[in-house]
MIRORO-243621 format. One line per field, with one value per residue (C-alpha): residue number from 1; residue in one letter; x, y, z. Coordinates in nm, 4 decimals. Example, Ala and Ser with C-alpha at 12.3 -4.5 7.8 and 13.67 -1.06 7.14 Angstrom:
# residues 2
num <- 1|2;
residuo <- a|s;
px <- 1.2300|1.3670;
py <- -0.4500|-0.1060;
pz <- 0.7800|0.7140;
This chain:
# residues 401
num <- 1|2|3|4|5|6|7|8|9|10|11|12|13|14|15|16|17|18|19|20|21|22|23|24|25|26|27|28|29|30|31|32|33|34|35|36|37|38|39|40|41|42|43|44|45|46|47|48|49|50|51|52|53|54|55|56|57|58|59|60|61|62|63|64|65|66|67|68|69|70|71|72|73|74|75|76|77|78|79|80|81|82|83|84|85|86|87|88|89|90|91|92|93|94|95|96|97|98|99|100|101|102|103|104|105|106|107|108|109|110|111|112|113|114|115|116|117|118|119|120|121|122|123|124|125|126|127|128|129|130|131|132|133|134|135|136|137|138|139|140|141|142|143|144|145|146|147|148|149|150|151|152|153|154|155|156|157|158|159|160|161|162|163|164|165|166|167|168|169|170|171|172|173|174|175|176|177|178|179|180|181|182|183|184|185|186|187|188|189|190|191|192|193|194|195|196|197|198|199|200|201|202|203|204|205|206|207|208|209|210|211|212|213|214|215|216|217|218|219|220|221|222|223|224|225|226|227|228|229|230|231|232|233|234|235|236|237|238|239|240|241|242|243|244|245|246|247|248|249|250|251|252|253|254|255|256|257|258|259|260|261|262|263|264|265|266|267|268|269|270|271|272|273|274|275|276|277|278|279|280|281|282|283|284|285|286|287|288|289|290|291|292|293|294|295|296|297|298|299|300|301|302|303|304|305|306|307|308|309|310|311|312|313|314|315|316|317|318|319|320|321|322|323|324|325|326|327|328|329|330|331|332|333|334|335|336|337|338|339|340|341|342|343|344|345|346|347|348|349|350|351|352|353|354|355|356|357|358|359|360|361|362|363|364|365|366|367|368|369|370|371|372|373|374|375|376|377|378|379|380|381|382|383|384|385|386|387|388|389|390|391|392|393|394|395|396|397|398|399|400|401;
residuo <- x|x|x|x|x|x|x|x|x|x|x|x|x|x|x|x|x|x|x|x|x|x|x|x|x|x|x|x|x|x|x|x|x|x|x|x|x|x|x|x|x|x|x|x|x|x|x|x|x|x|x|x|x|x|x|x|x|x|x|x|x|x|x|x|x|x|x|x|x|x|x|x|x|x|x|x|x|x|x|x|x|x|x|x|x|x|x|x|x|x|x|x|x|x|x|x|x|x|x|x|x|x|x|x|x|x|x|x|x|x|x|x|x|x|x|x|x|x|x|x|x|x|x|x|x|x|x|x|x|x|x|x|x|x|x|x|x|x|x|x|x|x|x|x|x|x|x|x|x|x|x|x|x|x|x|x|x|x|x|x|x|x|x|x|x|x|x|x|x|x|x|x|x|x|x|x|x|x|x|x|x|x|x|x|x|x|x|x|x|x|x|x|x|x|x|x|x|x|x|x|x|x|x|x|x|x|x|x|x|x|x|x|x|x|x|x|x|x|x|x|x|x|x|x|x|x|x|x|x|x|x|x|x|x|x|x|x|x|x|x|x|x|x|x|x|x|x|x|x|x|x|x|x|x|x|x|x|x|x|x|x|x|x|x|x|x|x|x|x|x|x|x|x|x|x|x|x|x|x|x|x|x|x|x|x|x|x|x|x|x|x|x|x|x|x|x|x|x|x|x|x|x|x|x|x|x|x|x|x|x|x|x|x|x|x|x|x|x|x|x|x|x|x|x|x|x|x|x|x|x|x|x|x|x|x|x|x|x|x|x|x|x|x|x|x|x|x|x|x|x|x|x|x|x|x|x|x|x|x|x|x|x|x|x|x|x|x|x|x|x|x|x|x|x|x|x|x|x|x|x|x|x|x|x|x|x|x|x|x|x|x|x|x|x|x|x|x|x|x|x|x;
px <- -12.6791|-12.3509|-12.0527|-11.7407|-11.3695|-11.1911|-10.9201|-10.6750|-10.5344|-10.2475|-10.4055|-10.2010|-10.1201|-10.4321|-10.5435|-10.8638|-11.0419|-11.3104|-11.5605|-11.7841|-12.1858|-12.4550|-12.7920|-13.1901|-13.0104|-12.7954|-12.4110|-12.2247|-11.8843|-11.8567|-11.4936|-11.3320|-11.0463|-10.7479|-10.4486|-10.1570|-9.9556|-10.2282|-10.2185|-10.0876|-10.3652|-10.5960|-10.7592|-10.8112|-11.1192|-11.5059|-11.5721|-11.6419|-11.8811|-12.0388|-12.1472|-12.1355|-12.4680|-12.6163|-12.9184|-12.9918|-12.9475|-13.2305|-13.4267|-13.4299|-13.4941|-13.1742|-12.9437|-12.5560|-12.3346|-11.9484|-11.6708|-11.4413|-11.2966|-11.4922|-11.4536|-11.5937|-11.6616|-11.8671|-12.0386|-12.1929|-12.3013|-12.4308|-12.5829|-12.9184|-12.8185|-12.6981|-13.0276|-13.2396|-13.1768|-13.1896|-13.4920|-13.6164|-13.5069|-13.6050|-13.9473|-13.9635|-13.6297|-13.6234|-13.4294|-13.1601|-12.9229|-12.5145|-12.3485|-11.9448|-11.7261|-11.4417|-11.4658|-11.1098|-10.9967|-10.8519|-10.5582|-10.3595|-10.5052|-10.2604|-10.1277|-10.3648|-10.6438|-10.8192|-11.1267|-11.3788|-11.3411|-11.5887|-11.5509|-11.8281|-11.9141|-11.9252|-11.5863|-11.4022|-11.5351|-11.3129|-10.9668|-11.0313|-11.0236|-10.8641|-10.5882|-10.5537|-10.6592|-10.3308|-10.5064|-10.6004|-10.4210|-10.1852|-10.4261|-10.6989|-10.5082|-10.5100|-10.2997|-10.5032|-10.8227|-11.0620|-11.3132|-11.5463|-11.6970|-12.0208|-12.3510|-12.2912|-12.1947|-12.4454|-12.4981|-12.3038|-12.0403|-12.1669|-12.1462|-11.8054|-11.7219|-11.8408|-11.6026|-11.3009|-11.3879|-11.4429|-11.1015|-10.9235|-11.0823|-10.9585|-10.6232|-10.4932|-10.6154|-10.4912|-10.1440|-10.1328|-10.2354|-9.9580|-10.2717|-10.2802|-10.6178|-10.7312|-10.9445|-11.1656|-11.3684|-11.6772|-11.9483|-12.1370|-12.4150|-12.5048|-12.6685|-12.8987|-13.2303|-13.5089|-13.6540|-13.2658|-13.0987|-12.7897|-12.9425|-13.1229|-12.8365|-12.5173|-12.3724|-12.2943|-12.2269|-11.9465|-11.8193|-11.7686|-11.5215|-11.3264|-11.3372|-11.1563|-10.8624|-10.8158|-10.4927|-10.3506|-10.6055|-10.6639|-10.9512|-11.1492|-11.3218|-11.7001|-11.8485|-12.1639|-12.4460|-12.6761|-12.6242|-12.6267|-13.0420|-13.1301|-13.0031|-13.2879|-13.3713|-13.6895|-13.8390|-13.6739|-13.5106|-13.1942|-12.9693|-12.7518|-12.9558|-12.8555|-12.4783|-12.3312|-12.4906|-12.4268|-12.0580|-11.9416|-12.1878|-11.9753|-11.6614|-11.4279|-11.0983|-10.8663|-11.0824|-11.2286|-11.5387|-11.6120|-11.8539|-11.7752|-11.8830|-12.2409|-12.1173|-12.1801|-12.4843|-12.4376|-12.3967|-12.1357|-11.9589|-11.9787|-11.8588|-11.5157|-11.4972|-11.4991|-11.1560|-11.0217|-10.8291|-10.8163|-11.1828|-11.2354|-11.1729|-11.3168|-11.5833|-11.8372|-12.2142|-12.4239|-12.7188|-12.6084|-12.3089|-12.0900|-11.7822|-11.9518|-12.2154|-12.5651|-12.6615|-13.0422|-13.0692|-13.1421|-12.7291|-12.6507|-12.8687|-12.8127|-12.4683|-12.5385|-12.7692|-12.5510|-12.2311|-12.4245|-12.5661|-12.2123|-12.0681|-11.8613|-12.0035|-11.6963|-11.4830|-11.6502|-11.6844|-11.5059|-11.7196|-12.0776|-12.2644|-12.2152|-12.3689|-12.7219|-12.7558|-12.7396|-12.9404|-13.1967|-13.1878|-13.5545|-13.6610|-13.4344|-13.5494|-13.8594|-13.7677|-13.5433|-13.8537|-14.1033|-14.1206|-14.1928|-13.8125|-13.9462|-13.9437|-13.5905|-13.2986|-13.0448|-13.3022|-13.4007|-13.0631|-13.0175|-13.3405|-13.1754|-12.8552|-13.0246|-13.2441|-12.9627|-12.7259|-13.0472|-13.0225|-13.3705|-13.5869|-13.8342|-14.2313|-14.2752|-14.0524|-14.2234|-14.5375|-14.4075|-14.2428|-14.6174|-14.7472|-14.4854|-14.5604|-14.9539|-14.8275|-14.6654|-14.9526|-15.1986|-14.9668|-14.9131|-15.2921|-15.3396|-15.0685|-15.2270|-15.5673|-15.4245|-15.2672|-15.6492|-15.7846|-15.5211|-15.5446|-15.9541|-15.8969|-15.7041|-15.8806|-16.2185|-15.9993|-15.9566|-16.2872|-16.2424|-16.4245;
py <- -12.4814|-12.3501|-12.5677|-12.4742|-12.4145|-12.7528|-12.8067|-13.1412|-13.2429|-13.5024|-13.7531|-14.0424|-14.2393|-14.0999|-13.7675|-13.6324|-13.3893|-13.1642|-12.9319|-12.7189|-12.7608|-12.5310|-12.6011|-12.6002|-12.9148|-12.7145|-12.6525|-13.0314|-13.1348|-13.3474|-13.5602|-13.7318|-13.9937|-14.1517|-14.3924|-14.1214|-14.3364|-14.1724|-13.8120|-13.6934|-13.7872|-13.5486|-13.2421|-12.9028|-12.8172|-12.8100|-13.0076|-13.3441|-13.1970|-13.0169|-13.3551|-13.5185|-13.2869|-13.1720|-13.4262|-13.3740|-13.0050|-13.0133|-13.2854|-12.9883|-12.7169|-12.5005|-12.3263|-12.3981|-12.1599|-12.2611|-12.0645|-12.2993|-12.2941|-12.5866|-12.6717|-12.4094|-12.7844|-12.9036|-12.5569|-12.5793|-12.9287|-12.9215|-12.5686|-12.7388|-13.0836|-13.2951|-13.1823|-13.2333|-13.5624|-13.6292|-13.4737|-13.7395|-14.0281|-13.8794|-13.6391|-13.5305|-13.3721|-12.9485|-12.7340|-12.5361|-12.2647|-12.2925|-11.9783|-12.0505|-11.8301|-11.9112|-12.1363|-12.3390|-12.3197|-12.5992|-12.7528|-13.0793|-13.4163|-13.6391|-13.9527|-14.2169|-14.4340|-14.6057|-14.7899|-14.8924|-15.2077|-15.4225|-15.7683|-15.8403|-15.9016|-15.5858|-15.4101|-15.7774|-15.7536|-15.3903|-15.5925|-15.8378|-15.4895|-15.2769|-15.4704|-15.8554|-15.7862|-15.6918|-15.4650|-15.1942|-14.8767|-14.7366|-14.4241|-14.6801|-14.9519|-14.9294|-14.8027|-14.8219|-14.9333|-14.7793|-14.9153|-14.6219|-14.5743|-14.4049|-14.5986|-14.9608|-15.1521|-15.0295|-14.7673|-14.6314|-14.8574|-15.2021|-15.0258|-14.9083|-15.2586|-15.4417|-15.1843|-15.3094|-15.6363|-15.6023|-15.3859|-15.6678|-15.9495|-15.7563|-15.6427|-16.0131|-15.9132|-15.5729|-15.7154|-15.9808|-15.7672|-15.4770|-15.2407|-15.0493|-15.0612|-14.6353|-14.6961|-14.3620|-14.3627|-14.0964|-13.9435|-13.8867|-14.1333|-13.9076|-13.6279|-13.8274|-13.8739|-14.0775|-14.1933|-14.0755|-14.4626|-14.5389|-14.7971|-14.4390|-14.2242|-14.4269|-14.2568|-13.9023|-14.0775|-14.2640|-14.0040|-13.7561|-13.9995|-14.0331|-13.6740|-13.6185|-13.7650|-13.6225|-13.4175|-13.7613|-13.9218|-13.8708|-14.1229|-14.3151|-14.5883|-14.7131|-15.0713|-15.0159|-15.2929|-15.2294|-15.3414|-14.9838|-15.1185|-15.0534|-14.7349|-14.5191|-14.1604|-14.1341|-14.2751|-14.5672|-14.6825|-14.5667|-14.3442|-14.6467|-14.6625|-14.3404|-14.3275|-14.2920|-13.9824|-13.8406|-13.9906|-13.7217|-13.4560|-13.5124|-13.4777|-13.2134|-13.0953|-13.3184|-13.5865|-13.7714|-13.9605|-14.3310|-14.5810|-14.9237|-15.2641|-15.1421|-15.2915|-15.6673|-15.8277|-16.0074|-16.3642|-16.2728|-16.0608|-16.3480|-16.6181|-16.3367|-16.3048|-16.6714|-16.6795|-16.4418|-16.6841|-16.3840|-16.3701|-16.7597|-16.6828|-16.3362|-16.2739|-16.1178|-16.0483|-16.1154|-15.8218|-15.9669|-15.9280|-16.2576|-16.4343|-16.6010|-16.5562|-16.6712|-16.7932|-16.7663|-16.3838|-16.2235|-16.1070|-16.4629|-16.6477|-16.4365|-16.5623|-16.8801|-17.0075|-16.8658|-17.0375|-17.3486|-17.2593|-17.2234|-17.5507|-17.3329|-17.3826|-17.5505|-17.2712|-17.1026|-17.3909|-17.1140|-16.8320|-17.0104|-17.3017|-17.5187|-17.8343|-17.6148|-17.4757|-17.7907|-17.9769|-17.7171|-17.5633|-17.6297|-17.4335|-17.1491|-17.1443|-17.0821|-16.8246|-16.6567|-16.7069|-16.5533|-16.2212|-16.1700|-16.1410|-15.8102|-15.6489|-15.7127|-15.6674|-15.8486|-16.1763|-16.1718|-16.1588|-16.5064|-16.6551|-16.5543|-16.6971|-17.0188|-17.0747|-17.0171|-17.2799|-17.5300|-17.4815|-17.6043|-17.5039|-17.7890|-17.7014|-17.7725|-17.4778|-17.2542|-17.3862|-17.3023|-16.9848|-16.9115|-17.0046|-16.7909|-16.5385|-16.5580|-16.6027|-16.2873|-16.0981|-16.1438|-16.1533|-15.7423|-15.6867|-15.7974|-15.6193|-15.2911|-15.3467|-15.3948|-15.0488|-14.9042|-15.0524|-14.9435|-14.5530|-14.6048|-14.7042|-14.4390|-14.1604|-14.2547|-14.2855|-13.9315|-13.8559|-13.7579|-13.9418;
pz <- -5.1876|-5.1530|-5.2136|-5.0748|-5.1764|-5.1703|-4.8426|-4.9038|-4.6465|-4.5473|-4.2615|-4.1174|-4.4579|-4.6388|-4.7983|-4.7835|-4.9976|-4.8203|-4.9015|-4.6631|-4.7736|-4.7182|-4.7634|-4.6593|-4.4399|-4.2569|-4.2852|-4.3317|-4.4531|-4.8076|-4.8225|-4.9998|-4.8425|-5.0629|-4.9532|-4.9341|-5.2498|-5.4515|-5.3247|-5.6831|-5.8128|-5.6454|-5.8025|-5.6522|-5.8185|-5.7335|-6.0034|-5.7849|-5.5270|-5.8405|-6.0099|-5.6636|-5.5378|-5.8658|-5.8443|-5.4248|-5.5210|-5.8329|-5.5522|-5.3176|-5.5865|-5.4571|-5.6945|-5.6650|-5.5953|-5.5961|-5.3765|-5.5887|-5.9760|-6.1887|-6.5622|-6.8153|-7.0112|-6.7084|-6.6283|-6.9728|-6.9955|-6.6325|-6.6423|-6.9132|-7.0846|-6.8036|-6.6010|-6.8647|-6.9014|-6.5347|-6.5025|-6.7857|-6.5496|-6.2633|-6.3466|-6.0081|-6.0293|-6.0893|-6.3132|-6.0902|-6.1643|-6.1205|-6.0129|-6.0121|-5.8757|-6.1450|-6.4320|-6.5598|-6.9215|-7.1488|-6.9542|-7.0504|-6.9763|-6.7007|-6.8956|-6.5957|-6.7403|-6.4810|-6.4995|-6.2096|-6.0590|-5.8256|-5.9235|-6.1406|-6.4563|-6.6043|-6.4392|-6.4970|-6.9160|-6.9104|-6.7566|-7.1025|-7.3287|-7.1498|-7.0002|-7.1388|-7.4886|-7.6926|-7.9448|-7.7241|-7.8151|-7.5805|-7.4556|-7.3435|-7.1833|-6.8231|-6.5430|-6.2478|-6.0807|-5.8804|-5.6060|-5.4680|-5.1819|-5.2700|-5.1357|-5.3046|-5.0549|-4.7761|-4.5221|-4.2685|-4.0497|-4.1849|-4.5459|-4.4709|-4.3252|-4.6611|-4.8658|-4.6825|-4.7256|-5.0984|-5.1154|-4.9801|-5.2011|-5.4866|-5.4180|-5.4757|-5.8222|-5.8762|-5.7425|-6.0232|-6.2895|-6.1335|-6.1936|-5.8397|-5.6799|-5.5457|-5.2762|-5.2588|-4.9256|-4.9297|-4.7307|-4.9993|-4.9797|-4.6615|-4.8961|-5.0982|-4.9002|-4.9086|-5.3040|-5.4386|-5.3769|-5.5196|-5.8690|-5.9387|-5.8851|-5.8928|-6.2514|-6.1090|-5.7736|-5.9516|-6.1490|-5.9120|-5.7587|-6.0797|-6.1191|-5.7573|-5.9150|-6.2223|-6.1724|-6.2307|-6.4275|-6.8461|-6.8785|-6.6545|-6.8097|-6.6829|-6.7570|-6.8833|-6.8337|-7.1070|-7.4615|-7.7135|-7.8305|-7.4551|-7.4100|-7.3007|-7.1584|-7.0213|-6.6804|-6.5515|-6.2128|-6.2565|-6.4710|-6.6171|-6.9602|-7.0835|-6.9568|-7.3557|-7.2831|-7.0281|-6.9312|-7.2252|-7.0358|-6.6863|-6.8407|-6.7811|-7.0556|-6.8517|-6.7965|-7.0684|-6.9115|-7.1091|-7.1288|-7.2866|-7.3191|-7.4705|-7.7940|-7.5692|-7.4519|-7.0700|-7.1838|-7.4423|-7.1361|-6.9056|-7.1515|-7.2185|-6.8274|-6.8072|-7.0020|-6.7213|-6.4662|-6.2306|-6.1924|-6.0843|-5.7283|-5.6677|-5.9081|-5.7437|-5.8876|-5.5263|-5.4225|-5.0941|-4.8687|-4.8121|-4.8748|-5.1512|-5.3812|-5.2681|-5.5781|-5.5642|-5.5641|-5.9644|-6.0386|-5.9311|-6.1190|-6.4682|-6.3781|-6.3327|-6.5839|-6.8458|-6.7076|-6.7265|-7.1132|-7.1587|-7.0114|-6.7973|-6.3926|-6.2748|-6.3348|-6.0308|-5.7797|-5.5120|-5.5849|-5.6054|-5.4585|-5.7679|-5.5988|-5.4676|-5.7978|-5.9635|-5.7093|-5.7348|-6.1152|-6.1971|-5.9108|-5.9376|-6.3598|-6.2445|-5.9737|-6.2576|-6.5089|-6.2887|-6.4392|-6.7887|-6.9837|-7.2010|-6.8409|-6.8159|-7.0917|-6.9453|-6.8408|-7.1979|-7.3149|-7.1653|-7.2610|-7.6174|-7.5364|-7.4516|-7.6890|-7.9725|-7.7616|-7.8109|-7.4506|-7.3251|-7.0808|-6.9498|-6.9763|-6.6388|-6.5227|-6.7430|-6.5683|-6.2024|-6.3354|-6.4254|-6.0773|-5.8871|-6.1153|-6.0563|-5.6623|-5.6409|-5.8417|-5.5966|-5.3029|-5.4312|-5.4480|-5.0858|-4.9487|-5.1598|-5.0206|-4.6752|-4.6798|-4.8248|-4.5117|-4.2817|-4.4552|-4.4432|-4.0416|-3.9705|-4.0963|-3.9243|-3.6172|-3.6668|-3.6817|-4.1119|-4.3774;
């Protein structure tokens, strides 16, 4: 793979960053596109694209060679450590060379801190330290926000639909708090193929965002969602368990790469978010696109039943169907119950929460959380010996045994 020398470019009222890419693929364009306000903040180096393509690049087994300058820091850390733990997370994953043309020295950090901001839990937990609490020091507090465009919200033109909605919700926010919101519009989901989805690859997906805009950026700050005990290299669905780790690998020597809120477990984030009046009309946790949150899918639910523990529903009357839930809580327990909590951190954070609230749980819906459970177990098997059949079928249609 061969990643191009950066062009930025001025474009109506926005700026775009672009890179020519070479690969196996074919020859395609990477970009970048920022409102014009932010244009300062834009970086001339490869180091975006770098972290941007590293994991499609060790997917595809192809070495990367940069026509552009990148960080000496980043060259190191990306060149064995950063693909090392990858490669834990994802085995499948190979062990690729980086051949830069020109590698950057020390320079001085920009005076920005930004953090990432989508409305939830996590992002709204780093506006309580990072901009409402009074005891953050002056290099951590926050100057703007950032919503990305990298494969979150969706796929192609409804995907790109969903992140203009979601900008919108949230500049009400951004405008009270006088923290700017950077919208940064990508391509990028384009170049991660099939088995690569964005819960598996969304760290350097997010990053490499961030690191577009470090000319004017210092630190960019990333809510975690794991608690430090669950932090975890190895095999797993997605590369969020071991971001203390690598965050520090993807930074650069003007950008200083953080993860916080590891230090919290989810219902102790959610009861500080609840103090947030910002977040009662926008928060947004859903799996599913809407104006509201559907309150039945997992996210919703966590949310829920701990705003409930906590006495604290009401609060979100606009962003959740208060009324359903509580109409229907049994039922949705059992839905939330269904799987067993040591298969899930953040469930079994709750279960903990509740049970040290004296928050309790009737028998009966740990009785139908065992009957969905049993449901869905043999549900699986038939749809697994369905597809032996089908692979049996077609194989003596071919004439094979």
């Amino acid at each position: 793979m061969r990643i191009g020398k950066p062009d930025i470019a001025v474009e109506g009222n926005t700026v775009v960053y672009r890179t020519e890419i070479e690969s196996e693929d074919g020859h395609r364009e990477l970009w970048f596109r920022i409102d014009a306000e932010f244009g300062d903040l834009v970086t001339d180096t490869c180091d975006a694209p770098l972290v941007g393509l590293l994991i499609p690049a060790m997917a595809a087994g192809e070495d990367i060679h940069l026509s552009g300058a990148i960080s000496e820091r980043l060259y190191y850390n990306l060149s064995a450590p950063c693909q090392s733990v990858f490669r834990n997370v994802i085995p499948t994953l190979r062990a690729i060379s980086l051949r830069p043309s020109e590698l950057l020295p020390g320079r001085k950090p920009a005076a920005g801190v930004a953090a990432g901001f989508t409305g939830g839990i996590d992002s709204f937990c780093v506006l309580a330290d990072h901009h409402y609490s009074p005891d953050c020091p002056e290099g951590f507090r926050l100057t703007h926000l950032v919503l990305n465009n990298v494969g979150s919200h969706g796929h192609g033109a409804e995907g790109t639909a969903l992140f203009e909605e979601r900008c919108a919700r949230l500049t009400p926010v951004a405008e009270r708090t006088g923290l700017p919101l950077v919208r940064v519009d990508s391509n990028l989901d384009s170049f991660y193929g099939e088995g690569l989805g964005f819960l598996q690859t969304h760290t350097p997906r997010l990053l490499s965002a961030a690191l577009v805009l470090q000319r004017g950026l210092g630190r960019y700050i990333s809510a975690s969602t794991f608690n430090y005990s669950d932090v975890y290299v190895g095999p797993a669905r997605g590369t969020g368990l071991t971001e203390p780790i690598t965050l520090p690998l993807l930074s650069t020597e003007v950008i200083d790469l953080l993860s916080v809120g590891h230090i919290y477990t989810r219902p102790e984030k959610t009861i500080k978010v609840a103090e947030i009046a910002d977040s009662y009309e926008v928060l947004d946790v859903c799996m599913k696109s809407g104006s509201r949150n559907c309150s039945q899918c997992k996210e919703c639910l966590r949310t829920l039943i701990t705003l409930d523990i906590a006495g604290l529903l009401d609060r979100y009357s606009d962003r959740f169907y208060i009324d359903k839930y509580r109409a229907n809580r049994n039922k949705l327990l059992a839905r939330f119950l269904q799987n067993k909590p040591r298969r899930g951190a953040l469930r079994r954070e709750v279960l903990e929460f509740a049970k040290k609230s004296n928050w309790r749980i009737p028998l009966s819906v740990y009785l139908n959380a065992r009957r969905y459970r049993i449901g869905n177990t043999a549900r699986k098997k038939l749809r697994w010996l369905k597809r032996i059949a089908q692979h049996t079928g077609k194989k003596r249609s071919d004439g094979r045994v």
